[in-house]
C-alpha positions in Angstrom: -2.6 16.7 34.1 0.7 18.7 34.3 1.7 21.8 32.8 3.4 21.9 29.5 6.6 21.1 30.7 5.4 17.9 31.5 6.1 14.5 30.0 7.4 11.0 29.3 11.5 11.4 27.9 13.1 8.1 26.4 16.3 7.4 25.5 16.9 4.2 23.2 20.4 3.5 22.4 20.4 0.8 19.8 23.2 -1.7 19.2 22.9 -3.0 15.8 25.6 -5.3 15.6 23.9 -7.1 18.7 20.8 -6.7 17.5 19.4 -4.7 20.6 18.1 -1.8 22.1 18.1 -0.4 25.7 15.7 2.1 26.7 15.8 4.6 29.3 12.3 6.1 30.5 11.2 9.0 32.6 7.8 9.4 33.7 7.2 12.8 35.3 4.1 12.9 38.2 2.9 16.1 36.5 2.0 14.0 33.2 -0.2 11.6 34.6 -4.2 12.2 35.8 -4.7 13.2 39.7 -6.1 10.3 41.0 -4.4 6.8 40.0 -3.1 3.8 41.6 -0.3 2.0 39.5 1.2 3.3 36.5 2.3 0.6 34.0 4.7 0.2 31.2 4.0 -2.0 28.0 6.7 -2.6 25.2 7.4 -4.7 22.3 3.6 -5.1 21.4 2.7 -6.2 25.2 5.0 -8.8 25.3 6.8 -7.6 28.2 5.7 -4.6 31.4 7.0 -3.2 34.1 5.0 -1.9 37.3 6.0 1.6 38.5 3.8 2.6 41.2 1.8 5.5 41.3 4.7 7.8 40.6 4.6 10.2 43.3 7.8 11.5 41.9 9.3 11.6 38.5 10.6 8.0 38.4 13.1 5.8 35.8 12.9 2.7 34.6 15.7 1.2 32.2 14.9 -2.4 30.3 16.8 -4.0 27.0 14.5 -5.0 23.9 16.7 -8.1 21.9 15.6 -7.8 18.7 14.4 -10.6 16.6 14.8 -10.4 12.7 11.4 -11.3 11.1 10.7 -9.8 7.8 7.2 -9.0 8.2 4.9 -5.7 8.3 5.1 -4.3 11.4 8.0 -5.8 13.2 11.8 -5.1 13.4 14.1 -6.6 11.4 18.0 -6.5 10.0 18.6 -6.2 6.3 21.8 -6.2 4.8 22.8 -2.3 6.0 21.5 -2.6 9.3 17.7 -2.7 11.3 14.7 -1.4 9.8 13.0 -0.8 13.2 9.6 -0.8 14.3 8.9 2.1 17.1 6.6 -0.8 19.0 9.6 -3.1 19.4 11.1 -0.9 22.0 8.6 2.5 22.6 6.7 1.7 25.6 3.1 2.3 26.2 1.7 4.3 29.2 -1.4 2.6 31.2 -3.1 4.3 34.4 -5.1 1.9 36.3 -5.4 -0.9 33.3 -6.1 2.2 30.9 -3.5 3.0 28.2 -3.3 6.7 27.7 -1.4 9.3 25.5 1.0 11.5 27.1 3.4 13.9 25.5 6.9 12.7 24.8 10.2 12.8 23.8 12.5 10.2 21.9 16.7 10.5 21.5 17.5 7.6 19.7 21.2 7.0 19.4 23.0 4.5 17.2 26.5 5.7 18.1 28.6 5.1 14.6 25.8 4.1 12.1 23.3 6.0 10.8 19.9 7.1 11.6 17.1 7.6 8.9 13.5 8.8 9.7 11.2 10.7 7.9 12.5 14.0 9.8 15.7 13.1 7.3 18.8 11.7 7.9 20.6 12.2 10.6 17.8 14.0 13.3 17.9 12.1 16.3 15.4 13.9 18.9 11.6 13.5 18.5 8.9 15.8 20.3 5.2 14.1 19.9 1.8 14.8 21.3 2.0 11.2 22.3 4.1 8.0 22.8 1.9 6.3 20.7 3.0 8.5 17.7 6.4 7.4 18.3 5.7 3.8 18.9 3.8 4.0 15.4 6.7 5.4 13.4 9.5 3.1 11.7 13.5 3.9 12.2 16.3 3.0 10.0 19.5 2.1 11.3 22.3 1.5 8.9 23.9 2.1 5.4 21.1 3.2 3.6 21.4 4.6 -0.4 19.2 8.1 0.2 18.0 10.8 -2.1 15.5 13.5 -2.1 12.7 14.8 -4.1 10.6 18.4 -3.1 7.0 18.2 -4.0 5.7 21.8 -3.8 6.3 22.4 -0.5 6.4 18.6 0.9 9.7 16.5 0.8 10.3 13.0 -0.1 13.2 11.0 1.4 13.4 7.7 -0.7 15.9 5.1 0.4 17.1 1.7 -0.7 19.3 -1.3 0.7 20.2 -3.9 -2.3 19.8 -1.5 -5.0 21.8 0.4 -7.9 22.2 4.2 -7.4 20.1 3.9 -10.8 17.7 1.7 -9.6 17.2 4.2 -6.5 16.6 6.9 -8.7 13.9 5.4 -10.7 12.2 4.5 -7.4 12.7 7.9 -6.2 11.2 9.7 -9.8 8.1 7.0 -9.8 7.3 7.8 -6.1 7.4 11.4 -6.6 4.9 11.1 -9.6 2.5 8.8 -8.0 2.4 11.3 -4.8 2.2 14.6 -6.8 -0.8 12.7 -8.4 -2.5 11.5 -4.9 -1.5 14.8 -3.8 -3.6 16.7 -6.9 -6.5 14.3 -6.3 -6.9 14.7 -2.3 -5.2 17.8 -1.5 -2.6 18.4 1.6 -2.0 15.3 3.5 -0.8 15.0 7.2 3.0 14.9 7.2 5.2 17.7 5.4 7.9 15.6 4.8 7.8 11.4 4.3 10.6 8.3 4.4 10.2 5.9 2.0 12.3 2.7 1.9 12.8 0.0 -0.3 14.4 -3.1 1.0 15.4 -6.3 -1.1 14.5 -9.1 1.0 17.0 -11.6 2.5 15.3 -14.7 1.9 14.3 -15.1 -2.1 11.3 -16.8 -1.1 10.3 -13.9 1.1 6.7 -12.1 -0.3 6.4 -8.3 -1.6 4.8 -6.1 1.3 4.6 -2.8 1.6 3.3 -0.6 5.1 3.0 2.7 6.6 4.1 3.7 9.9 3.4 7.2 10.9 5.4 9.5 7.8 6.9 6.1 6.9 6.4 3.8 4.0 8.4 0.3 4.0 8.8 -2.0 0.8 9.9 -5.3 0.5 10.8 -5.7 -3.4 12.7 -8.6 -4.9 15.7 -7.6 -6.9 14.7 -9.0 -9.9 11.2 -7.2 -9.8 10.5 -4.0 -11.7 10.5 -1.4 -9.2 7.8 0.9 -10.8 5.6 -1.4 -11.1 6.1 -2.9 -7.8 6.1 0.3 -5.8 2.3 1.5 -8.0 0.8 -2.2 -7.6 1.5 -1.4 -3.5 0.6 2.3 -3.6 -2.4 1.7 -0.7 -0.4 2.5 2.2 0.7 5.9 0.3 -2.8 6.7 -0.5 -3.7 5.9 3.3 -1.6 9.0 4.5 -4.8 11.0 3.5 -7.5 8.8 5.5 -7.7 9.0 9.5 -9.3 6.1 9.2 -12.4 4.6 8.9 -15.8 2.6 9.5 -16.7 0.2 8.4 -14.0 -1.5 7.1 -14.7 -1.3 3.2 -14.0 2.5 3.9 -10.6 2.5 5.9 -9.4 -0.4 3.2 -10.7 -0.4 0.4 -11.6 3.4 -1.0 -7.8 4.0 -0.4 -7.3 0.6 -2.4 -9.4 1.9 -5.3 -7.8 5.6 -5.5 -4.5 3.5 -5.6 -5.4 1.2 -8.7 -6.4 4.0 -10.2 -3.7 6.2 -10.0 -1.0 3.5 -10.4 -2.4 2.3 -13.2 -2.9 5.9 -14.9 0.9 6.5 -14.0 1.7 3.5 -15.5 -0.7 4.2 -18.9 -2.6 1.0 -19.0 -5.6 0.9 -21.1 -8.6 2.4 -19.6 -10.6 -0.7 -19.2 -7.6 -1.9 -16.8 -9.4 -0.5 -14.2 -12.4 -2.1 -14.6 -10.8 -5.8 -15.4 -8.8 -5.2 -11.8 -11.9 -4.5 -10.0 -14.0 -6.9 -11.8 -11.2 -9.8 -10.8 -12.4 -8.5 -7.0 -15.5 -9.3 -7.5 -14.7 -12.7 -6.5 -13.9 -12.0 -3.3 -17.0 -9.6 -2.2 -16.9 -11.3 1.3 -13.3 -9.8 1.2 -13.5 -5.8 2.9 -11.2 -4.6 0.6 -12.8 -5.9 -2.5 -16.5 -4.3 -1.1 -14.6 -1.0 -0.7 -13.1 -1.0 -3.7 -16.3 -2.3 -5.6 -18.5 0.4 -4.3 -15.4 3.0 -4.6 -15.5 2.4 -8.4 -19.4 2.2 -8.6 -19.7 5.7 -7.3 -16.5 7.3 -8.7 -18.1 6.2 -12.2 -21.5 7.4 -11.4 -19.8 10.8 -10.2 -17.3 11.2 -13.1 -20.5 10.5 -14.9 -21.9 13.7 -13.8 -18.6 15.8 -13.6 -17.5 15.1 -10.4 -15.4 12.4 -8.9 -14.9 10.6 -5.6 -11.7 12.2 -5.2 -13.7 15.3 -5.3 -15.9 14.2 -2.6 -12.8 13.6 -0.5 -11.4 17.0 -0.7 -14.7 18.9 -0.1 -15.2 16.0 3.3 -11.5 17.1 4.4 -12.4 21.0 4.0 -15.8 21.2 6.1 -15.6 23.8 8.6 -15.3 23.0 12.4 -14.4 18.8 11.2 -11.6 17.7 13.0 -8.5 16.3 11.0 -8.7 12.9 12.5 -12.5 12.5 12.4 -13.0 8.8 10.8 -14.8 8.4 7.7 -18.0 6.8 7.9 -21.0 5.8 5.4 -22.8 8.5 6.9 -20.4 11.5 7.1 -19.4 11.0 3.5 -23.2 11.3 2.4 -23.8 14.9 2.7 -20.9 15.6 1.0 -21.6 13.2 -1.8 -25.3 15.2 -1.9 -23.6 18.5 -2.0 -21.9 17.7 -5.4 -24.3 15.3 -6.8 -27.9 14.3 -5.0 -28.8 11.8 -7.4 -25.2 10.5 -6.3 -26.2 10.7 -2.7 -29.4 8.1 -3.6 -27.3 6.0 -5.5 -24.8 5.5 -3.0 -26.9 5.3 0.1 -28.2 2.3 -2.1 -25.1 0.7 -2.9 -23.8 0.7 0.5 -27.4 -0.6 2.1 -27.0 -3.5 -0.1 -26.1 -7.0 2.1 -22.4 -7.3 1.9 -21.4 -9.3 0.4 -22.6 -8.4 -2.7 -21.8 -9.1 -6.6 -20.3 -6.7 -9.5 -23.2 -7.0 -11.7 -25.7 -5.0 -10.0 -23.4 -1.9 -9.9 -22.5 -2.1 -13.9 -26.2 -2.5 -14.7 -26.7 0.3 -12.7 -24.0 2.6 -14.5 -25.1 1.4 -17.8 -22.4 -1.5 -18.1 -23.3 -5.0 -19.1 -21.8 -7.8 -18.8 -21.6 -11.2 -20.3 -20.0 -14.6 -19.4 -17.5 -16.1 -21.8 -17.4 -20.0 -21.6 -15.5 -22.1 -23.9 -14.5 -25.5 -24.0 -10.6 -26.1 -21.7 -7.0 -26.4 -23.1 -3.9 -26.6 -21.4 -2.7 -23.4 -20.6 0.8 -25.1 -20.9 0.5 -25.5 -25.0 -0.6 -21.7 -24.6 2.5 -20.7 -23.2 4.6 -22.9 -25.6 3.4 -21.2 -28.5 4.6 -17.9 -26.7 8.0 -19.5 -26.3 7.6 -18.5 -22.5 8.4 -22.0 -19.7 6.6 -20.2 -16.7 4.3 -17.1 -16.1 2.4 -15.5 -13.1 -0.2 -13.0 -12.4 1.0 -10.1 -10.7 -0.7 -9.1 -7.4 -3.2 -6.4 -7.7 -2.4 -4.6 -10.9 -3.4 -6.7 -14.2 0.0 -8.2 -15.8 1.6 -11.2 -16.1 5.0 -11.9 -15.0 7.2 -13.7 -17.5 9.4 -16.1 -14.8 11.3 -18.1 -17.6 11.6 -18.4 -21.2 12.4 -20.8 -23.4 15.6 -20.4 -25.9 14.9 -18.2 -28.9 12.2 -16.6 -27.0 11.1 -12.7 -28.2 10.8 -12.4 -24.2 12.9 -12.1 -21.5 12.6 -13.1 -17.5 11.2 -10.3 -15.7 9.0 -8.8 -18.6 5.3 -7.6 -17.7 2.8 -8.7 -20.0 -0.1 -6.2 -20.0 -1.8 -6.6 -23.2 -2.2 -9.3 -26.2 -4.0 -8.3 -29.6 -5.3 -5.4 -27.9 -6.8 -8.1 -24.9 -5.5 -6.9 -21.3 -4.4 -9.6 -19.5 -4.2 -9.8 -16.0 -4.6 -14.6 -15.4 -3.3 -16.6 -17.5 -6.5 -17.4 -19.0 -6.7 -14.3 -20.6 -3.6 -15.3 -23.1 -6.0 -18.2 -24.1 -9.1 -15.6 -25.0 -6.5 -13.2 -26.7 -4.8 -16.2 -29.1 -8.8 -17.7 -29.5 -8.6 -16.7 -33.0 -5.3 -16.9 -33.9 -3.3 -20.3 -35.5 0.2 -21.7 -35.6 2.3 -19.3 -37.2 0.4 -16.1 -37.2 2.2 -13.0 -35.9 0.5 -11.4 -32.5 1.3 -8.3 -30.8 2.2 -8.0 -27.3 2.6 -4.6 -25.3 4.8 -5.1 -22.4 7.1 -3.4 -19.7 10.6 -4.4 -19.5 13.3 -3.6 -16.9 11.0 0.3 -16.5 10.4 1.0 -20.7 7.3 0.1 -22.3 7.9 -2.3 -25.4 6.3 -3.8 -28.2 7.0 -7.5 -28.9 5.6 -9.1 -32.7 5.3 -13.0 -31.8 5.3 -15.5 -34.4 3.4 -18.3 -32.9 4.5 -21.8 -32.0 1.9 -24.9 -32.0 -1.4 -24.3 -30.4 -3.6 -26.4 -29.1 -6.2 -27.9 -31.6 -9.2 -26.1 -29.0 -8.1 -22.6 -28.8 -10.1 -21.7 -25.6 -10.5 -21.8 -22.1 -13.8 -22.1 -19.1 -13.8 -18.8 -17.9 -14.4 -18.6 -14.0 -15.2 -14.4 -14.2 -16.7 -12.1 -16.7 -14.5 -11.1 -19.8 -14.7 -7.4 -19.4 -12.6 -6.4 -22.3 -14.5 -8.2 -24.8 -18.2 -6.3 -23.5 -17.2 -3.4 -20.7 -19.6 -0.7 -23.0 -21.5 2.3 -21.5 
């Protein structure tokens, strides 16, 4: 290889009232290994190359990316402001011979009259990396974007909206500062000093809630009429990935970070304790599912530590802090074992045991083995429709990885409102609609219930004077009722 001097430079000059980008790359000799034959570039996730020879001397090579608007995680797309774009759409990849390699680099990204946000801030337009991969991984903002700040010790967050209230944006901003001063108590220093967060209302209403990282960048797709708190902690795994390199198998790179982020979201939120056991029980459905092993086992051991003074989160820090282990070593099964045996050896046994076990495998096991138990809960069906009647609500859903319901539509007279997040009945957490039906399984037309919810950010308590229920108050269960019989 060259000296330090040495690298790829690119200049992308994006149009985004065209919707398009036009890159200018120079691949200096000096950069590239010795012996080679043909030096290839790759762009727009391999879609498209270009040949240059074996670059005997520093050679250019200029192409246009069109963009295509697709709002989906990892791709580029326009929002109302501008592009949200995706450093793969247009940062080219280096291959030697058929073999992709990182080289240093250099980015200048200019957008002539609009604005350019990146987790460097706004406004910085020149990027230095160890590698064009870095910069292919990262996410740009192009546009007119809302932005504020917050300073977390010594690490900054820039939080930024399109579709949103100034209000709205500083809720956003004050909930992600909390949730990362929590992740960053629990874990310690992460990789990036200073991190972009967006949160873009979608253009199509029928469009899902995502959320992804890129490099020092986290992108959300919230719907206006969702509560933004909520949304932003229910989605938190991509934050809590900014601490892990990685991972192997996959239960590890997906789901511990998915279990350290139900837990802290749903701390920063204040649900009931057993919340965290009724989310990870409702994964138990799904063991074939990585993420729902990971975060199985995650909570197995993280009890059985806490148990004994300790925590996972513990484990983590003192895995992170081992002399002579490189930042970017992957997290394995067995790398996370001596640490595990250094706070807790009886910890070590357990979990060499729970992650031998044939994936996939079931819930009970691991409660029996913390000195849980848990029972079925089968009754005889009724519509969940009269259930909802009595509540005066039309329409409800469960929301996606934290346990709430959704009110979608009420009916006139209602106590609720459209929007409101249900998270507890009579003291019963409810995170299906089913769980309503256990809650009310005692109650009768005209009794008064009380219901603990979240509305537009405030927590609220709603006293319901029921409507007509169904002469079988009860429902078939398909999972076990963890509130009712979750005891150590």
């Amino acid at each position: 290889m060259g000296g330090d001097g040495d690298r790829v430079c690119a200049i992308a000059t994006v149009d985004a009232a065209r919707g398009t980008v036009q890159v200018l790359v120079r691949v200096e000799p000096g950069v590239l290994p010795s012996e080679r034959s043909e030096v290839l570039l790759s762009w727009a996730h391999g879609e498209h190359t270009a040949s240059l020879g074996a670059v005997e001397e520093a050679v250019e090579h200029h192409y246009a990316v069109t963009l295509v608007s697709r709002e989906a995680p990892g791709q580029s797309w326009r929002h109302a402001a501008g592009w949200h774009l995706s450093g793969a759409s247009f940062v080219p990849e280096v291959l030697v011979d058929g073999q992709p390699l990182d080289l240093p680099a250099t980015l200048l990204v200019e957008v002539g009259q609009d604005t350019l946000f990146t987790s460097a801030g706004p406004g910085h337009r020149l990027f230095d990396a160890p590698s064009l991969t870095r910069l292919a991984g990262e996410s740009y903002e192009v546009g007119g974007i809302m932005m504020t700040r917050r300073e977390i010790d010594e690490d900054t967050l820039w939080v930024g909206a399109t579709g949103r209230s100034d209000g709205e944006l500083e809720v956003a901003a004050d909930t992600l500062a909390s949730l990362y001063r929590r992740v960053h108590d629990e874990l310690g220093d992460g990789p990036t000093a200073s991190l972009l967060v967006v949160l873009h209302a979608p253009g199509d209403p029928e469009s899902r809630p995502w959320a992804e990282r890129s490099a020092s960048s986290l992108t959300f797709l919230v719907p206006p009429s969702d509560d933004i708190g909520v949304r932003i902690a229910g989605a938190l795994r991509p934050l809590v990935q900014l601490w892990f390199a990685g991972g192997s198998p996959a239960w590890v790179a997906e789901g511990l970070p998915e279990y350290l982020a139900t837990r802290v979201a749903l701390e920063e939120l204040d649900l009931p304790s057993e919340a965290l056991a009724r989310t990870v029980l409702g994964h138990s459905t799904q063991p074939a599912n990585p993420v729902s092993s990971g975060l199985l086992t995650s909570f197995c051991l993280d009890t059985f530590l806490r148990e004994r003074g300790s925590s996972l989160a513990a484990v983590l820090r003192s895995s992170s802090t081992v002399p002579g282990r490189s930042p970017d070593a992957v997290l394995t099964v067995e790398s996370l074992l001596p640490d595990v045996a250094a706070i807790s050896p009886a910890a070590a046994g357990y979990f060499a045991a729970l992650a031998g076990e044939q994936e996939p495998y079931g819930i009970d096991p691991c409660l029996e083995r913390l000195g849980f138990h848990a029972e079925p809960a089968p009754f005889e069906a009724a519509p969940l429709e009269n259930f909802r009647a009595a509540l005066g609500i039309e329409a409800w859903s469960a929301l996606e990885r934290l346990p709430m319901l959704r009110v979608n539509s009420v009916s006139e007279g209602s106590a609720f409102e459209t929007g409101d997040l249900l998270w507890q009945m009579e003291a019963v957490p409810l995170a299906v609609p089913e769980d309503v039906a256990w809650a009310l399984r005692g109650a009768a037309a005209g009794d008064e219930v009380v219901v603990e919810l979240r509305r537009r950010g405030e927590r609220v308590t709603e006293r319901v004077t029921l409507g007509e229920l169904p002469a079988a108050a009860s429902i078939a269960r398909t999972h076990h009722s963890v509130v009712e019989v979750l005891e150590p």
